[in-house]
Structures are given as C-alpha cells and as structure tokens.
N, C-alpha and C positions, 0 to 999 in steps of 0.2 A: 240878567246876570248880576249875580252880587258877591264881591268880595274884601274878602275879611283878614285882617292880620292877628296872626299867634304867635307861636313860639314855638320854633322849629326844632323837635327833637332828635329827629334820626332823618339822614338825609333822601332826597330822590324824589321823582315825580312818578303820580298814580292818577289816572280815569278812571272812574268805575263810579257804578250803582251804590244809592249807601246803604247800607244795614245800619240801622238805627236801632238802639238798645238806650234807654232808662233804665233808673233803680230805684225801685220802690224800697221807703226804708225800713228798716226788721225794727218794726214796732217792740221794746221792752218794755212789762208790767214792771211797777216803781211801787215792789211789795215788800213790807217785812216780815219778818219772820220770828218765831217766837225763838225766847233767849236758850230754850233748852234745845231747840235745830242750831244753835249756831258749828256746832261742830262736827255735825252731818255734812251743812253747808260746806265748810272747808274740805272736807274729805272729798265731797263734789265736785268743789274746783280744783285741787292737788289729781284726782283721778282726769280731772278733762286735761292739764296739762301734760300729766304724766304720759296719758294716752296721744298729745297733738305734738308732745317731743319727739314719740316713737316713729308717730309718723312721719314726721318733720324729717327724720335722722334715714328712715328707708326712700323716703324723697330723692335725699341729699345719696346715697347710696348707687340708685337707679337713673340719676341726672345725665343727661345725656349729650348734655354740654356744659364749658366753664359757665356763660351765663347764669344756666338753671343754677346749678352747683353755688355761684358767689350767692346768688340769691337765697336759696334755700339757707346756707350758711348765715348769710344776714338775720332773718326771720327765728332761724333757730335761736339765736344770742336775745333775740326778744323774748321768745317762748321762756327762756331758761334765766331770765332778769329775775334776779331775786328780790331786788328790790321793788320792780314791779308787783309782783307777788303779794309782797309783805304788806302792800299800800291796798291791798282789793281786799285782802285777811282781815286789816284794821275797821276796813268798813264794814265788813262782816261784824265782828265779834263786837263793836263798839257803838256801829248804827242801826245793828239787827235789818243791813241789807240783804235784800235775795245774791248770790255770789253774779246772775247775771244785770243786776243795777250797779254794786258793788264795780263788774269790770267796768262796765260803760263810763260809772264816773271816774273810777281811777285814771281811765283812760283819758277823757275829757280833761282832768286835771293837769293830764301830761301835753295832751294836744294846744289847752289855754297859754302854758310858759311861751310850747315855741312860739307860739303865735305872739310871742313880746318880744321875741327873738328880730333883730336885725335882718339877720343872715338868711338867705334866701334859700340855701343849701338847703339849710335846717328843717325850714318852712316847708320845703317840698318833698319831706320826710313823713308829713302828716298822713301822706294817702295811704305811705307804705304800714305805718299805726294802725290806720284804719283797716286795713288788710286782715291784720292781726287781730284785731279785736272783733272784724265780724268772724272769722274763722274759731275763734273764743264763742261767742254768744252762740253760733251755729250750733257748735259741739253740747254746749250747755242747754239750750233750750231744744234742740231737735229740729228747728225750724231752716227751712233750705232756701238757697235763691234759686234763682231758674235756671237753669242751666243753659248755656250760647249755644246754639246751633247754627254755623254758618256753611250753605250747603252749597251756595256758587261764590263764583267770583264776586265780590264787594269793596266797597270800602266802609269799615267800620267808625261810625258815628256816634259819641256814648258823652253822658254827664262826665263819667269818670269809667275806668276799669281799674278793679284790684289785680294785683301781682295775679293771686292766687284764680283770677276768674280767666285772665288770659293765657296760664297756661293750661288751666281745664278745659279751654273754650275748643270744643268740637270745630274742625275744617279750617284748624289755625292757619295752613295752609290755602285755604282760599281766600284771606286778607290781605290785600294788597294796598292798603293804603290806610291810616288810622288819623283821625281828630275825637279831641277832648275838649269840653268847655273847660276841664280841670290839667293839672297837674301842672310838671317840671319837666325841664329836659335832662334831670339827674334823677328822676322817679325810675322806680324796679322796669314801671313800662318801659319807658323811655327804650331803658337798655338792655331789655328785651326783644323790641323793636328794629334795634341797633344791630344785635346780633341774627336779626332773619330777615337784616336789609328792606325792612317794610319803611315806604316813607310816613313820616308822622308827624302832626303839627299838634301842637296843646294850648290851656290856656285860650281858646275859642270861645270867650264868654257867653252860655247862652245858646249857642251853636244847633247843638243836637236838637231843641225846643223850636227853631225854626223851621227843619227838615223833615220831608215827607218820605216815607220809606221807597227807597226804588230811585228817589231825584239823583243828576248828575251831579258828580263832585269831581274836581281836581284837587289833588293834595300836593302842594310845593313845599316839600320839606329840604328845599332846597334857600328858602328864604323866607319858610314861616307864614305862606300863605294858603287858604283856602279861597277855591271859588265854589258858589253853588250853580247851578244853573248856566256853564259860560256858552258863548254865542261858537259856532261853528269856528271861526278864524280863530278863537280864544283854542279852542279844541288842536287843531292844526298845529299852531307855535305850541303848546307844549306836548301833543307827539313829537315835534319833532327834538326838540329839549330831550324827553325821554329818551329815544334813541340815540344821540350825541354822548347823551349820559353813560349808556349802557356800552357804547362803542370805548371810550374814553377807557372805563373800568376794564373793560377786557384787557387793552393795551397794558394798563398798568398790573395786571398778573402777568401780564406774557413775562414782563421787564422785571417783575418783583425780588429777584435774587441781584441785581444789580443798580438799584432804585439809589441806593446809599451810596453813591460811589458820583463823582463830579465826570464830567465827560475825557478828564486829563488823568484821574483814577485816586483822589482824593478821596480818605472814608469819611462819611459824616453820619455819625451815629442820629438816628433820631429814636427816642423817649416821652413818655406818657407823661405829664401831671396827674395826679389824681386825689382826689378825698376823702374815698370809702371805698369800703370791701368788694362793692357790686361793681365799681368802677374798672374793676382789674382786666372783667370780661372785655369790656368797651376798648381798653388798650390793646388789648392781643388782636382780636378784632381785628382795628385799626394797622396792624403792620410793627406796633411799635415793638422793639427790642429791647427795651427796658421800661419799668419805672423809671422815672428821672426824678421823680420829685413825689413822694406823699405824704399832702399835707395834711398831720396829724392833728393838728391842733381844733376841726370838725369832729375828731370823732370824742376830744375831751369836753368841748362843750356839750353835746350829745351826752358824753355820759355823768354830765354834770346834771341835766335835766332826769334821768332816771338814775342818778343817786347811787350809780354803782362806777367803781374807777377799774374795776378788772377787768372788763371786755375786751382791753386795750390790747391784753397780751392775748386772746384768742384772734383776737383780727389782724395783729402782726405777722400770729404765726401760717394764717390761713392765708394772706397777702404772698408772704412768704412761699409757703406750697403750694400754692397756684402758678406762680413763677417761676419754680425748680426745672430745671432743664428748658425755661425759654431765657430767662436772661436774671437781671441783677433787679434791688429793689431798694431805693436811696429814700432811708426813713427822715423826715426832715423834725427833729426835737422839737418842740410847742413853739410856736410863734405867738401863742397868744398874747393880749395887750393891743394897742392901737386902735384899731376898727375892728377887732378880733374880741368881745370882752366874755368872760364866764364869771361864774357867781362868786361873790367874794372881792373881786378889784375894785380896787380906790376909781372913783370921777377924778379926771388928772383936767387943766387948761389945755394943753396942747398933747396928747396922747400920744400922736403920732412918733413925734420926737421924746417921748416918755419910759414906762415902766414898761418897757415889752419884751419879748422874748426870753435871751440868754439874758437879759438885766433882769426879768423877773425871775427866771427859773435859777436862777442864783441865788436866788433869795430866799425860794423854797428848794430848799437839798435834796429835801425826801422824796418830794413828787419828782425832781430831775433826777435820780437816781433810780426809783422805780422805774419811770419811762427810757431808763437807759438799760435798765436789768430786762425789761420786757423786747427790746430790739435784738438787744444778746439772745436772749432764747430763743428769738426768729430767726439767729443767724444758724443754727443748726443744720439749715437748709445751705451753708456755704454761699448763699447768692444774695448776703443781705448790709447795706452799707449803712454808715451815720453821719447823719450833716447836721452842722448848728446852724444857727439864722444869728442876722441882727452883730454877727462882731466885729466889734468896732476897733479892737486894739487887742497886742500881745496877750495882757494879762487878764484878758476874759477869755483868752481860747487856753491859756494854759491853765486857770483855774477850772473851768469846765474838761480839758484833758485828764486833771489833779482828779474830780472825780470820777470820771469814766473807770481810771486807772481803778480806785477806789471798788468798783462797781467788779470788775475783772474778777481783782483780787477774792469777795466774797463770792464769788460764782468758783475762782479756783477753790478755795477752801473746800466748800459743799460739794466738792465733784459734781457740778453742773455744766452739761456739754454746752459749748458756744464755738463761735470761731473767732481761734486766735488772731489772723489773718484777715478780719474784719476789718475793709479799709474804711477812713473816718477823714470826712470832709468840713467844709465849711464854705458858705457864703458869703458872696461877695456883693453885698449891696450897701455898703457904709463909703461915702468918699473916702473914709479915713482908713478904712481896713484896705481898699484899694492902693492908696499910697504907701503902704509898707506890704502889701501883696507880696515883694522878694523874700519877706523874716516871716511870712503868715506859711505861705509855701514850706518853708523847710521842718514845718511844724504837721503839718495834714497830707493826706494823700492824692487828693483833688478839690478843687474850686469847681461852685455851680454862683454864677452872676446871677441878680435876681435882678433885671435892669428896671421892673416895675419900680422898686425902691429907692436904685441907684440913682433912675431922670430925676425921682421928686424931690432925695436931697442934695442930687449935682445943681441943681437948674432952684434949688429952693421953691418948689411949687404942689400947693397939694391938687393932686390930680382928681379928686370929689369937691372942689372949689370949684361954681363954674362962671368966677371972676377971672379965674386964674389958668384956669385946664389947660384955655389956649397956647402956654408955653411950655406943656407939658412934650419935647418934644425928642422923638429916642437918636433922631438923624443931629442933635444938637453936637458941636464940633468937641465940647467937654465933653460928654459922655462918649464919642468914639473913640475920644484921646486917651478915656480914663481906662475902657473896654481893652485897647491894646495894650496898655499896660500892663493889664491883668493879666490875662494871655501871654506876653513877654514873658509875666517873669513867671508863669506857673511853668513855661515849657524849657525855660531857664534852669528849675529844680527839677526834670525832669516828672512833673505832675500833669493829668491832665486837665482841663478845664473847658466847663459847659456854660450853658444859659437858661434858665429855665425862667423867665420872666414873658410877659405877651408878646415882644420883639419878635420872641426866636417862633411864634406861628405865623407870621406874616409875609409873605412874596417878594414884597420891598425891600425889606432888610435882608435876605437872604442873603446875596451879593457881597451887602458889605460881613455880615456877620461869616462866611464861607472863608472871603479874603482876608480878616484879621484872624483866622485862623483856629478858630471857637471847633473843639475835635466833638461836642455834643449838643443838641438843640431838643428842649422838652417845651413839650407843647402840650395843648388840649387834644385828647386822640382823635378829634373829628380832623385837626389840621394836617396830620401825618399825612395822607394819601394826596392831598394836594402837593406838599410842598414837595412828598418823594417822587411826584412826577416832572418836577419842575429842574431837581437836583443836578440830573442826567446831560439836561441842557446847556450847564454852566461849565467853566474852567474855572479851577483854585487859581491858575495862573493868570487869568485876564481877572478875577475879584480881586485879588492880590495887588494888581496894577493898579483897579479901579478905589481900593481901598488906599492906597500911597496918591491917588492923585484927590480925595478928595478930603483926606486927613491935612492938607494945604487951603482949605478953600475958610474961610470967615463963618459963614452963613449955614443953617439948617436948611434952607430955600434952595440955595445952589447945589448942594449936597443932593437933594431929594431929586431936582431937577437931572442931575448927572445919574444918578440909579436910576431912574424912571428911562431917562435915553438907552443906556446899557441894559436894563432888559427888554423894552420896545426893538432896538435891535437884533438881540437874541432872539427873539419871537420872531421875527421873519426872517432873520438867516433858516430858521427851522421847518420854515411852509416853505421853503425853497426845495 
C-alpha cells in the first residue's frame, strides 16, 4: 500500500479500478514559410478562429449546465483576445512563422510571464491555456488526440486533463473518482468535478507514471489524499467514511431551505468569495446565495499578461447574468498593490502598509473609473453591488464616492442603462476606518470586514512572516472588540454588515461571529455546506451570551478555550 499527498480539488471519497490515460504530445514542425504565403497564413489563422468562435458560441448555447456555460464563456474571451491574435500575426508576418509555430510560441510567451507570477491562482490558469492552444493547433494542423473512452466504473488517472478532453470524454459518467500529477484546485477541471460531485485530488506528482491499468485506488478528496494498492482494513474505514459522507449530504438537502436560519430563527446569510468567472458555477453549487466578495483584482492581473483591459466588462457582465434571479454580486474595486503586484508598480520597503488599493487607484482616475463604468453596466442586471477595499479615513471614501458620482453622471448623459439604486459599500479592514465606522456608515450602504487584514494590522503582525504568524490571532480580545464595534455602529445607521475574511469559514468562530451579530458570512464555496449544517444547531441568543462573556476575558487562549467548550457542548446536547 502506498500513499500519497495532493491537493484536494473537489470533495468526497471513491474506490475503484483506475483508468489510466497519458498524453502524448502534438508534435509541431518549426517551418517557415516563404514571405509571399505570409498572408495566406493569416487568413488560415483569422479562418481557424473565426471557425473555433462559432463553435465556441454553439457550445456556449447548448451548455447544459452553469458550469459548462462559465466555462465555455471563459475559453470564448480567449478565443476572441485580440491581443492574443495580433502577437501570433506578428510572428507571422515578421518571422515568416508557420501560423501553427507562430501559436505555440505566442502562447509559450504567455505561459513563460505567469510562470514569473507569484500568485498561484494565475499559475493554475496555464492548463486552461493550454487547453486552448491545443484546440488552436488541432484545428490548424488537422491532427486529433484520442479520444477517452470510459466504459465501466473507474477512477480516472492522467498526467493532466484539458477542460475540453473531459467534457468530450465518453462515459463521463462512469468516473467516479479523479487524480492528476498536474493542476489546481481553481482549474476548469477542478470545477467541473465540483459540479458532478466526483472526488478529485491533483498535483500527484508523477502519479499516473507509477500506476498499472486496473490497480486499486482510493481518492480522499476529502483531505487531499491518494492511496494505491490499500490493504483490506484501509478499504473498510473508508467505505465507511464514504457512506457517513453520503448520509450526512442527504440530511443536509432534506434541511436545505432552513440551513440559514440559527435554531432560535436568526438569518445568517452565507456568500461565496470568488476570483473568476468559472468560479460562479462552484458557488451556486455550493448553496451559496450570493457573491459576497469578487476579487477583481485576478482578473486585472490576468489581463495585464494578455495586454488587453476590456475583458473586464464582459466577465462582469456575464458574473452578473449568471446570477440574475439567484441572488446579488458584491464587485470588490482592485485591491491591487501589497502581495497583489501587476506590471508597472514601484518595489515599495514595506508594501503591505504601502501604495495599495483605493491609495493607488486614486492615483490612476482613468483606470478607477473604467472599472467603475464596467460594474455600472453589470448592474443592468439589478443584482449587482460596489465595494472599495483598503479605506482608511473619510476623505478617501468621499473622494472615491466624488468619482463614482462622476462615472454616473457620463453614463446619464449617453443614455447608458445602469442601476441607479446600486447599493455601494466599503471595507472594513483598516483600525482606523473601524474607529470612525459610525461617520463611514452614514456614507455607504453596507460594510464587509475583511478580518484577514484587520488581525494583521490590529495585532501589527504580517501573517507570511513565519517569525511572527504565531500571533496572528482572530480570537485576539482587539480584534473582537474592534469587530463589535463595527457591527454596533453599521446596525446603528441602520446598514448592514458582513465578513468576508478566512474567520467567517471556520466552525470556531462561528459562535462568536453569530453572537456579535455579523447579518453575512463569505467564504470559500467549499466551506458553505459545512458551516450551513452546523448553523441550525446554534442559538443567536446563547452566542450573544457567549460573545458578552468573553469580550471580558484578557486572553486569545481563554477566549478559544470557552468557544471550543460551547461547541463541544452543543455537539452532544445534539447526539442526545
């Protein structure tokens, strides 16, 4: 028996045989072409796009779920990148490339940046590139891959899968379980996975290259593990896991209209975070009733690397339409700056506490105006909100309001439909915007706490320090004192007020964040279904208590110790 840790895409446990799949790779000739074909060549590649749009768009047409649908939408916005285009034409016309060397490098050009990229998000965007660009060369050269035939029950085994291979792959339905030596747990698979409930672990370095076709696997995409070969009692414990699993899930649809509600009938809304377009599916999915948070500032960097800034207002507005008649979609204005950087920003000493956000997006008017004109035309859809990050004081939310107002105005002139009733928020993750939280309130419509920010500069401590992490701590007696406060005075101006920081996915916190009175909670959509099972079981009125008794206590230690007793208790009042 031998087992391996990954990276846990999509949750739940699977047995089964593996179907193993490699890919051989589509060999390109690195031919030129004489200068008088250069503009045959281009016609070749304008005709193979024109042709992989159409098809793209009848795809996107016939999709049979949000998933397919985000995705196909994604993929389209690449197909139709003009600047993509114009970089594969230059190598045409100016290195007398074949149009299929031409893509590969272009492409390879793009794949090299993210690969300088930090961000991991980014990084794990490459597969879905590649998706692209073989469906590119296919078209172009005529040459096919093989086509997936899975004809029993499996668990599928592979170096990698494209978007586009798993949803061609014949008897997608007999997959019950899926490892990669490659990918993300934000890859197209990923949350396609997500949405047909198949457990799936990635990032198996190597994986598939060990495995004989037909050998036993368990997939614990529950924790990110793979076993090969496990011994019978291995086998046993997770059947039974499996059906625990499976019984659990059921309970949680029976409950599912009442999931949000405290056991004394308190609402508490729970909301998605999210980063990209594909991601919308994975929230609905999950139960969530809104966006709570989309952090926009991925998809600028993204379109920093392919050289085009308009994509922004198609993914808004498609963010937006995918949402219409499920709930609201809270666009969060560029955070970038700090650990967040795109091309062009200054190397700062200490960044964190630096040129970030609403301080930089102040600085550039044009770009913070476009990306406020591009939310406006998402809000057509009626269901779409605005939040700034990072304010720290009155006269950065009213200079920022000054251009919104701005923004309004030329959209009234042009008879451009928006909504006027588009409510406009702000974060609350600066000590200093917290302590005047009552004069910030009477200015916006709601507050969203961003408490990742708030612990590190309540508590002074960078939480990617790991001299320091150790006091990174949310149960700290400032930051619960500073938390009520906020809440105080948002429900004072009658506004409401959320959390979308890692706090509000965690079981621990729940209690107290319930009792200080937080009316919305955004998380990761994987955390939704856990925490709306757990909601049911609480009283606002015993958090409430539990929140006033240890908003007295010194200590982050005594504090945690008191929540950990109050839900330990909870839990067997409930097996009673």
């Amino acid at each position: 028996m031998t087992e391996i840790n990954g990276i846990s895409s999509s949750p739940g446990y699977s047995i089964g045989r593996a179907f193993v799949y490699r890919h051989d790779k589509l060999v390109i000739l690195h031919e030129h072409i004489p200068e008088l074909s250069v503009n045959d060549e281009i016609e070749r590649l304008d005709g193979c796009f024109s042709s992989l749009i159409s098809e793209y768009r009848e795809y996107l047409e016939h999709a049979t779920g949000d998933s397919e649908r985000a995705l196909y939408s994604v993929e389209l916005l690449m197909l139709d990148d003009v600047e993509y285009r114009k970089s594969i034409k230059k190598l045409i016309s100016e290195k007398l490339y074949s149009a299929p060397w031409a893509v590969e490098e272009a492409t390879e050009e793009i794949i090299r940046v993210i690969s300088t990229v930090e961000d991991e998000y980014l990084k794990e965007r490459i597969i879905d590139i590649r998706d692209i660009e073989y469906v590119i060369l296919e078209t172009l050269t005529g040459k096919r891959r093989e086509h997936i035939v899975v004809r029993d029950k499996r668990v599928l085994v592979a170096d990698y899968i494209l978007t586009s291979e798993l949803l061609g792959l014949e008897g997608l339905e007999n997959i019950e379980g899926i490892v990669l030596d490659n990918g993300g747990k934000t890859s197209h698979v990923s949350i396609i996975a997500k949405s047909k409930k198949i457990p799936s672990v990635v990032g198996v370095a190597g994986f598939s290259s060990t495995l004989e076709e037909g050998e036993l696997v368990i997939v614990d995409g529950e924790h990110g593990i793979v076993i090969k070969n496990p011994t019978d009692s291995v086998i046993r414990e997770y059947e039974r896991k499996k059906k625990e699993r499976e019984k659990l899930l059921k309970g949680l649809d029976r409950r599912s209209e009442k999931l949000s509600y405290t056991s004394d009938g308190r609402r508490v809304t729970l909301d998605a975070n999210i980063e990209w377009l594909e991601d919308v599916n994975d929230a609905i999915s999950s139960g969530a009733e809104n966006i709570g948070l989309f952090r926009t500032e991925f998809i600028a960097i993204k379109n920093d690397i392919f050289n085009s800034r308009d994509k922004k207002d198609e993914i808004y507005m498609e963010t937006a339409r995918l949402m219409s008649g499920r709930g609201s979609v809270v666009f969060r204005t560029l955070d970038i700056g700090g650990d967040k950087k795109t091309e062009g920003m200054i190397e700062e000493d200490n960044p964190i506490l630096g040129w970030r956000a609403v301080r930089y997006m102040l600085a550039h008017k044009a770009e913070f105006m476009a990306q406020m004109r591009a939310i406006l035309l998402a809000s057509r859809y009626r269901n779409v909100k605005m939040m700034f990050p990072m304010i720290s004081g009155v006269e950065e939310l009213e200079e920022t309001l000054s251009l919104l107002s701005d923004v309004k105005n030329e959209l009234r002139r042009k008879r451009i439909d928006f909504d006027e009733n588009m409510k406009v928020g702000t974060m609350i993750e600066v000590p200093s915007a917290a302590m005047i939280s009552d004069i910030l309130a009477r200015k916006v419509d709601f507050f969203s706490i961003g408490t990742n920010d708030l612990i590190q500069y309540t508590i002074a401590v960078d939480r990617g320090n790991d001299k320091t992490n150790y006091l990174y701590e949310p149960l700290h007696p400032g930051v619960l004192r500073l938390i009520k406060l906020v809440v105080d005075n948002a429900h004072d101006a009658g506004i409401e007020v959320g959390i979308c920081g890692q706090m509000a996915s965690e079981i621990l916190y729940l209690p107290i964040l319930i009792g200080l009175g937080l009316d919305e909670l955004s998380m990761s959509p994987a955390s939704i279904p856990v925490l709306r099972g757990v909601i049911p079981s609480l009283s606002y009125g015993d958090c409430s208590r539990l929140v006033n008794e240890v908003l007295s206590e010194s200590s982050h230690i005594e504090i945690e110790r008191k929540v950990k007793e109050f839900l330990d208790e909870r839990k067997t009042r409930n097996k009673k």
